[in-house]
C-alpha positions as CSV (number, residue, x, y, z in Angstrom):
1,X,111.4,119.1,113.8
2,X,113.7,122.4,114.3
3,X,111.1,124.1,116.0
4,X,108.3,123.7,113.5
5,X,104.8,121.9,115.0
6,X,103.4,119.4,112.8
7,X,100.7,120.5,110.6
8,X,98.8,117.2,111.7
9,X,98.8,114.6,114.6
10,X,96.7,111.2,114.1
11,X,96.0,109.9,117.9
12,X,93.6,107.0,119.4
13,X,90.5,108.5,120.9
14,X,91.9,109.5,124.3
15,X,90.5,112.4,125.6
16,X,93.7,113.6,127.8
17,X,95.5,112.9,124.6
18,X,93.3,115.3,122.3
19,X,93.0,118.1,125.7
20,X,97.5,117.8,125.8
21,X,97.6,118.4,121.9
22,X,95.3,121.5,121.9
23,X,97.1,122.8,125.0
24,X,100.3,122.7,123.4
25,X,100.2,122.9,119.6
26,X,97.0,125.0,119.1
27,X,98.2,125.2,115.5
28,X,98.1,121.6,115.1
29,X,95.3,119.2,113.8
30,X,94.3,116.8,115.9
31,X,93.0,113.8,113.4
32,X,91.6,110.6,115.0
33,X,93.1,107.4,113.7
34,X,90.9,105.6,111.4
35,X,92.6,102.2,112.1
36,X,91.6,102.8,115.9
37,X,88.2,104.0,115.2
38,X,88.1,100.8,113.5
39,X,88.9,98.4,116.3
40,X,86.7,100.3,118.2
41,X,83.6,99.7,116.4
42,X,84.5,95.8,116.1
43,X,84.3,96.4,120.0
44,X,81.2,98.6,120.3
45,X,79.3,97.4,117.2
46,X,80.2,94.2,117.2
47,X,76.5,93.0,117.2
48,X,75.6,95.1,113.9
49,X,78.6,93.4,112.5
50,X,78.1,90.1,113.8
51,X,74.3,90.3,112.3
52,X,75.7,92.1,108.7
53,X,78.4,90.6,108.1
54,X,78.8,91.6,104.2
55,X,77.2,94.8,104.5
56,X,77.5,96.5,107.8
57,X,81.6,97.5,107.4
58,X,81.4,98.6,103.7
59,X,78.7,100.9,104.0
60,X,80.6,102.5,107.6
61,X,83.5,102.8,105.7
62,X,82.0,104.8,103.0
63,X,80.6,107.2,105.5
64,X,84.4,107.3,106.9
65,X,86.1,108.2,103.7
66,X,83.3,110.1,102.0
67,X,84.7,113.3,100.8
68,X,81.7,114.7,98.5
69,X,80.5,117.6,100.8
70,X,79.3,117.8,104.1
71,X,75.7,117.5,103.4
72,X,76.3,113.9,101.7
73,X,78.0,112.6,104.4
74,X,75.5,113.7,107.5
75,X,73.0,112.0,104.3
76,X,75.0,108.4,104.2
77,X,75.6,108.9,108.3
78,X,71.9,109.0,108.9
79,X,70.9,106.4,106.6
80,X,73.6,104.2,108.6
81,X,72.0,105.0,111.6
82,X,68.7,104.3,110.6
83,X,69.3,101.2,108.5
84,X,71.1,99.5,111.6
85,X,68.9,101.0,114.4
86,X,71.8,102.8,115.9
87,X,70.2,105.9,116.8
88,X,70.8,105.5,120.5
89,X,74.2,104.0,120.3
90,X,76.6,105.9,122.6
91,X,79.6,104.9,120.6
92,X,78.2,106.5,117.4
93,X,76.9,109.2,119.3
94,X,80.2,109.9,120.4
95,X,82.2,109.1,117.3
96,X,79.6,111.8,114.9
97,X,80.4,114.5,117.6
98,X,84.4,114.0,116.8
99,X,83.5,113.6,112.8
100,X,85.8,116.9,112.3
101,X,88.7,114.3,113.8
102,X,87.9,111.7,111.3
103,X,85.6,112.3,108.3
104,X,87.4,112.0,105.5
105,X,85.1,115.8,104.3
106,X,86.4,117.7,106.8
107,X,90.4,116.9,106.2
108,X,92.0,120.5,105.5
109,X,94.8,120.3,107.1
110,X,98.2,118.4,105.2
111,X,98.2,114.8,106.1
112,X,100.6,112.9,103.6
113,X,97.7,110.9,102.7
114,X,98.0,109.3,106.3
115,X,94.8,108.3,108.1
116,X,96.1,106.4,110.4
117,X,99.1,105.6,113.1
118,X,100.0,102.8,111.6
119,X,100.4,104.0,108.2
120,X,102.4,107.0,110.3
121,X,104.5,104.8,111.6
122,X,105.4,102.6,108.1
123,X,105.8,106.1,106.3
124,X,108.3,107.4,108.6
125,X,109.9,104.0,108.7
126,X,110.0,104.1,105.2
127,X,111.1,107.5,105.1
128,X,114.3,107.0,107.4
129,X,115.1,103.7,105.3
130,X,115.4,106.1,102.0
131,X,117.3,108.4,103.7
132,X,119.2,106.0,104.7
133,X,119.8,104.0,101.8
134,X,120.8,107.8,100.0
135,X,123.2,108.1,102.6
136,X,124.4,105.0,102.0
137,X,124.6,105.3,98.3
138,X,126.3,109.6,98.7
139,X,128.9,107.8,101.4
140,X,129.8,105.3,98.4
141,X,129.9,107.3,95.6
142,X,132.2,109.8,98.1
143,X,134.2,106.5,98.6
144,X,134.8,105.8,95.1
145,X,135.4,109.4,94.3
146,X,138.7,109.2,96.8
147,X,139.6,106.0,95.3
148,X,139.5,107.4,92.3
149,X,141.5,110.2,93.3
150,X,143.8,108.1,95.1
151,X,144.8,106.3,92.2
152,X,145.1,109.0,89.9
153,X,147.5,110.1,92.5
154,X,149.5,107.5,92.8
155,X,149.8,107.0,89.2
156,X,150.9,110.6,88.5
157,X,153.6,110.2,91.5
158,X,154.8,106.6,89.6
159,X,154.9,108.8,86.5
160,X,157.0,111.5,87.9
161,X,159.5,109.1,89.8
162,X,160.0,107.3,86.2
163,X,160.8,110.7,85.0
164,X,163.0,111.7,87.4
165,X,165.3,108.3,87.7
């Protein structure tokens, strides 16, 4: 990146992972990916889920990408807890200590509207195949551009020949 950090990183939960980044890039924010944090509460909640179905994953997913204020958020978190008895849960424990990583109120970093690996990994996909395809189309118009000269060219050199005979 010519010697610039990135303003943002998006990472799984991995603790060596988040230590590295700090270590290295202090300037950097370290975001959690949502699409991990995700598989990990299928994995760790999967009984809420299981026993809610319909209601369970909307109403975490609202505390995830609340962006009101910080006050409304630790509101919706602890109604969550409370409606699903998940005051002792480890995982959640856990996850509400990293919130800064993840909360959708505490973004303040630039992220290109990326929340996730995934979608970090499609956008720069996408991004190379633009630049590609403008490549593609510059290297073309280039090509038809020395065509183009070539023929005017070759039909001023005709042009002088019939002159000259």
């Amino acid at each position: 990146m010519s010697g610039k950090h990135p303003s943002t990183i998006f990472t799984d939960q991995d603790a060596a992972m988040a230590g590295a980044i700090a270590y290295v890039l202090p300037n950097t924010s370290h975001r959690l990916c949502i699409w991990h944090i995700y598989v990990n509460a299928a994995k760790h909640l999967g009984h809420v889920i299981h026993k809610y179905p319909e209601k369970f994953l909307p109403e975490f997913k609202r505390c995830v990408y609340e962006d009101r204020s910080e006050d409304y958020f630790k509101k919706k978190w602890t109604e969550l807890l409370n409606e699903y008895g998940l005051h002792d849960n480890s995982w959640m424990l856990n996850l509400y200590s990293l919130r800064e990583k993840w909360a959708a109120v505490y973004r303040d970093s630039f992220t290109a509207d990326m929340i996730s690996t995934q979608r970090s990994k499609d956008f720069v996909e996408n991004l190379v195949y633009q630049n590609s395809l403008a490549s593609a189309i510059r290297f073309r118009r280039a090509e038809n551009e020395l065509e183009e000269d070539f023929r005017r060219e070759r039909s001023r050199l005709i042009m002088s020949k019939t002159y000259l005979c």
